[in-house]
C-alpha positions as CSV (number, residue, x, y, z in Angstrom):
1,X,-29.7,1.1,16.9
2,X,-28.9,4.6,15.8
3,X,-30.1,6.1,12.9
4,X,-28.3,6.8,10.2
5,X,-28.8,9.9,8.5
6,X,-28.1,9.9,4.4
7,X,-27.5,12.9,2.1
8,X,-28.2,11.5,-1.5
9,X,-26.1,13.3,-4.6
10,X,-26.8,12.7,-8.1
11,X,-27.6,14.9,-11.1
12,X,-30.8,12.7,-11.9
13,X,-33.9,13.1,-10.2
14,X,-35.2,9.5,-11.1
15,X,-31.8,8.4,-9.1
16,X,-32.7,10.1,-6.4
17,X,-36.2,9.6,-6.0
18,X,-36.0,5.5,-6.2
19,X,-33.1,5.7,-3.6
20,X,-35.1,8.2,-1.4
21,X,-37.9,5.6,-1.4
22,X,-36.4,2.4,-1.2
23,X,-33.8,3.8,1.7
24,X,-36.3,5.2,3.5
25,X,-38.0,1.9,4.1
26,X,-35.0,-0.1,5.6
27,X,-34.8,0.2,9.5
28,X,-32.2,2.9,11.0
29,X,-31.6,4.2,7.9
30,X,-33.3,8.1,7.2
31,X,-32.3,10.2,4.0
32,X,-32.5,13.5,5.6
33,X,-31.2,15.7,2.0
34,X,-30.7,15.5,-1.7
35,X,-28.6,17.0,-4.0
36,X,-27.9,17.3,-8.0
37,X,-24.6,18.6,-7.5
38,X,-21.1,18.5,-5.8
39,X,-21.5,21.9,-4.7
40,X,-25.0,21.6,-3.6
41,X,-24.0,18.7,-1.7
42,X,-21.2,20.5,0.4
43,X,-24.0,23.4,1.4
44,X,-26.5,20.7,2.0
45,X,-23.7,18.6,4.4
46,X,-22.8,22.0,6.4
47,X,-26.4,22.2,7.4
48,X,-27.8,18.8,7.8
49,X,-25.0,16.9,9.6
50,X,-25.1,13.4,7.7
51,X,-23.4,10.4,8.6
52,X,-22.9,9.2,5.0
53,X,-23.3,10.7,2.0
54,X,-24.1,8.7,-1.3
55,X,-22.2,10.4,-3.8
56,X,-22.4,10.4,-7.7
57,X,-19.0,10.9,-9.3
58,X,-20.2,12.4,-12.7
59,X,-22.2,15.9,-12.4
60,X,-22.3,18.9,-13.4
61,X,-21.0,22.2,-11.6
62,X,-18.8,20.3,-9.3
63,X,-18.1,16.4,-9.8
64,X,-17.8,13.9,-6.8
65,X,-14.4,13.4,-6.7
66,X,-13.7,17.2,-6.0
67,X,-16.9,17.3,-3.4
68,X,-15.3,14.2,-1.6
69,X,-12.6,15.7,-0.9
70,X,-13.2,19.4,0.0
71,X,-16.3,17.6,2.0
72,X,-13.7,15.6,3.7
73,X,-11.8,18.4,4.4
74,X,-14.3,19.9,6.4
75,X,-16.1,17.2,7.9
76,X,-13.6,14.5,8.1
77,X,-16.2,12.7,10.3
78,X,-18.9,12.3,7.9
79,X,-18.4,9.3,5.6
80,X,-18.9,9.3,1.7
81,X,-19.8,5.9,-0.1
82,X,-19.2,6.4,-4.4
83,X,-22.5,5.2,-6.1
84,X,-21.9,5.4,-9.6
85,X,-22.3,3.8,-13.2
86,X,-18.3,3.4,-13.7
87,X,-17.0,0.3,-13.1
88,X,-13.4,1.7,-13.5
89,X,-10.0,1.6,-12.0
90,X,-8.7,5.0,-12.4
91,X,-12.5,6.1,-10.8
92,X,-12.3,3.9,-8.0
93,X,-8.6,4.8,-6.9
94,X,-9.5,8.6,-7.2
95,X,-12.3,8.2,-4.8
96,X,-10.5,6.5,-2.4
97,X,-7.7,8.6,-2.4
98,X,-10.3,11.9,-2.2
99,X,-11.6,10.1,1.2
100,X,-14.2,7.7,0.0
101,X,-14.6,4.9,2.3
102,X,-16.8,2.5,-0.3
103,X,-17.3,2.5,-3.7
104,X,-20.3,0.6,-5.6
105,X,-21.3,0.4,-8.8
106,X,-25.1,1.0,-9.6
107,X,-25.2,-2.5,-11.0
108,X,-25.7,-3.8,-7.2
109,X,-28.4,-4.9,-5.8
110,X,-30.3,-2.6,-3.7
111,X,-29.6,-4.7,-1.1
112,X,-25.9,-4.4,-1.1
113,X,-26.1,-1.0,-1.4
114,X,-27.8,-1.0,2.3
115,X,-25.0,-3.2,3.5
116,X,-22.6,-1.0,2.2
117,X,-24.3,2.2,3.9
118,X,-24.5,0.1,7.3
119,X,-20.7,-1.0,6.8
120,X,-19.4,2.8,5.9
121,X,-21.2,4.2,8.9
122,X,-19.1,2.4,10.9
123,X,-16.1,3.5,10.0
124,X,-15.1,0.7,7.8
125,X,-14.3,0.1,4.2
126,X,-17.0,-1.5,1.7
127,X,-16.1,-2.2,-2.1
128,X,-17.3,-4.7,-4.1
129,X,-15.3,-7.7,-4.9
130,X,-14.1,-7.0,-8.1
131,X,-13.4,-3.5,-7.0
132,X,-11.2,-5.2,-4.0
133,X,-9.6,-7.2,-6.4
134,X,-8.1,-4.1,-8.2
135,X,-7.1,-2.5,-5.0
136,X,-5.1,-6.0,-3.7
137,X,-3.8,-6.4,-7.5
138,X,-2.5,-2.8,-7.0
139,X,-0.9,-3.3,-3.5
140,X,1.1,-6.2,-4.5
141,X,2.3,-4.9,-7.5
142,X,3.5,-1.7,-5.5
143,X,4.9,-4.2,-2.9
144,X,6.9,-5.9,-6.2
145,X,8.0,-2.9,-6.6
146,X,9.2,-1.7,-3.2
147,X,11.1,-4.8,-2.5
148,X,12.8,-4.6,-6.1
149,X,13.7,-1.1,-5.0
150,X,14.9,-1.9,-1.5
151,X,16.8,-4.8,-3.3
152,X,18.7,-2.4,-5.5
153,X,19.5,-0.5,-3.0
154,X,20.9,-3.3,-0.5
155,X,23.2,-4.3,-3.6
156,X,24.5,-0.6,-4.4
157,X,25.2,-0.7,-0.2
158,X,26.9,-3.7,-0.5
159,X,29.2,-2.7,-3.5
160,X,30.3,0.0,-1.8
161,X,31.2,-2.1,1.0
162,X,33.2,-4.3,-1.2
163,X,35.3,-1.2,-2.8
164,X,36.3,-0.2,1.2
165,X,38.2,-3.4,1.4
166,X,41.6,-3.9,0.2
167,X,43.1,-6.8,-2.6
168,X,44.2,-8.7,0.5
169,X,41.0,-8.4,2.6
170,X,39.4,-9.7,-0.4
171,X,41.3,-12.6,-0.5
172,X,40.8,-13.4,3.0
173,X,37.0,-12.9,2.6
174,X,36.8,-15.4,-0.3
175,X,38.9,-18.1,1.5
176,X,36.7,-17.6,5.0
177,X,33.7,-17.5,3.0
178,X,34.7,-21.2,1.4
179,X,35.0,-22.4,4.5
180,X,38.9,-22.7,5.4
181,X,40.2,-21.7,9.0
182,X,42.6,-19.2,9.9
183,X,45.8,-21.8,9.6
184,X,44.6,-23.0,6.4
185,X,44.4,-19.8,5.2
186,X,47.7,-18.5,6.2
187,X,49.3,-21.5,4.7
188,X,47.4,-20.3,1.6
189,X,48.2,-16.8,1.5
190,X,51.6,-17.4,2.6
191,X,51.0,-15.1,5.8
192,X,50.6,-16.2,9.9
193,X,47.4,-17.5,11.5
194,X,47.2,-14.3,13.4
195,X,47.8,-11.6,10.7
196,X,44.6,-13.7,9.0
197,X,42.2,-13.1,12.2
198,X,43.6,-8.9,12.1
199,X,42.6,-9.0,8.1
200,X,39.1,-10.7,9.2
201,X,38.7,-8.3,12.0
202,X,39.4,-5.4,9.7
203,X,37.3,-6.5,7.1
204,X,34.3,-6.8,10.0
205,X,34.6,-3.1,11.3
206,X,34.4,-2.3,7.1
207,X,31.4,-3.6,6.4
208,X,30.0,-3.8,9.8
209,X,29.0,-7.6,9.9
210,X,29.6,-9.3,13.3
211,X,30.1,-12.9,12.4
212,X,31.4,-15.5,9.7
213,X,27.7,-16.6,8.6
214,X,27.4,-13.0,7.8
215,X,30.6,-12.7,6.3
216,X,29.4,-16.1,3.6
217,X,26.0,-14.4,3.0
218,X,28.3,-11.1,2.1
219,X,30.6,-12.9,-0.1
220,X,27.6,-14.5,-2.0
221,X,25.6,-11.5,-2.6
222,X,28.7,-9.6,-4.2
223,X,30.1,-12.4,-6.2
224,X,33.0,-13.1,-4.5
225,X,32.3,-16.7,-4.1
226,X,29.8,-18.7,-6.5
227,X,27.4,-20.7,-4.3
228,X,25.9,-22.7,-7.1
229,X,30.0,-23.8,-7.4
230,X,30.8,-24.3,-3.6
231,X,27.6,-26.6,-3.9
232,X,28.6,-28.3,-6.4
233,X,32.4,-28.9,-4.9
């Protein structure tokens, strides 16, 4: 098993020196550096080459959310896991967006924390569960949000369809979309058989649908026809 080499940031010195000695005690893991500050950190990355770097988000002189990501910038390789007191939101999305790859809370137990250094090294993503909560709470909602979106946009499309087509094509469309055949609606309309299948032609090259289960779901989504009344009939 490799080792993996750790760069511990935090402003406190305590911090530091409890992490130093518990980390240094679990196998493949070495801290190889310490810093109090953002900008510390970023000198002592260039020269020491760690895999991950435990970093502190509140400190002085530079905090870790602007260290994470001009750190990330420049050694995109190198992997930074947030070790901090806030159990936040706002926090936790800033880091992740800034190129942090897991975010714990200093509430965890050691433990954990060792997990989440082994998991981070990899490549992969560690966060705690509530943390993972927020982030799947978030996605869904932004999902929600998308599909009301695309939504509102498929039904601006289609009412723009609908304006291309004529009184008469409209007509047509509502009485194909109830189901009646062409004879049935000519004898409706007053007009032939064929001059019904040019109108339904016409009206599929307008609104580019291809077949008469297309043309229903078209007629339903504008209005035209009520499904809840066709149902009902």
């Amino acid at each position: 098993m490799n080792t993996i080499r750790l760069l511990l940031v935090d402003d406190h010195d305590v911090v530091r020196t409890g992490l130093k000695a518990y980390l240094d005690t679990q196998d493949g893991l070495l801290v190889v550096g310490e810093a109090s500050s953002g900008r510390e950190a970023m000198q002592q990355a260039s020269e020491l080459k760690p895999d991950v770097i435990v970093m502190d988000i509140t400190m002085p002189d530079m905090d870790g959310l602007e260290a994470t990501r001009k750190l990330k910038s420049l050694m995109p390789n190198c992997h930074v896991l947030a070790l901090t007191v806030h159990e936040d939101k706002r926090y936790l999305f800033e880091m992740v967006a800034a190129g942090a790859t897991g975010y714990l809370t200093k509430q965890a137990a050691a433990e954990e924390l060792v997990s989440a250094i082994r998991t981070v090294a990899t490549g992969n993503v560690y966060l705690q569960p509530i943390l993972a909560r927020w982030l799947l709470d978030d996605y869904r909602r932004l999902l929600t949000e998308s599909s009301s979106s695309d939504y509102a946009e498929d039904e601006a499309i289609d009412e723009d369809k609908l304006k291309a087509l004529s009184r008469r094509e409209i007509q047509v469309l509502e009485l194909v979309a109830e189901g009646l055949t062409n004879p049935q609606i000519g004898k409706k309309l007053d007009i032939s058989p064929k001059t019904v299948a040019r109108h339904r032609e016409r009206i599929m090259q307008k609104i580019n649908l291809h077949s008469s289960t297309e043309l229903v779901k078209f007629a339903i989504r504008t209005g035209i026809i009520d499904i809840h009344h066709n149902w009902r009939n």
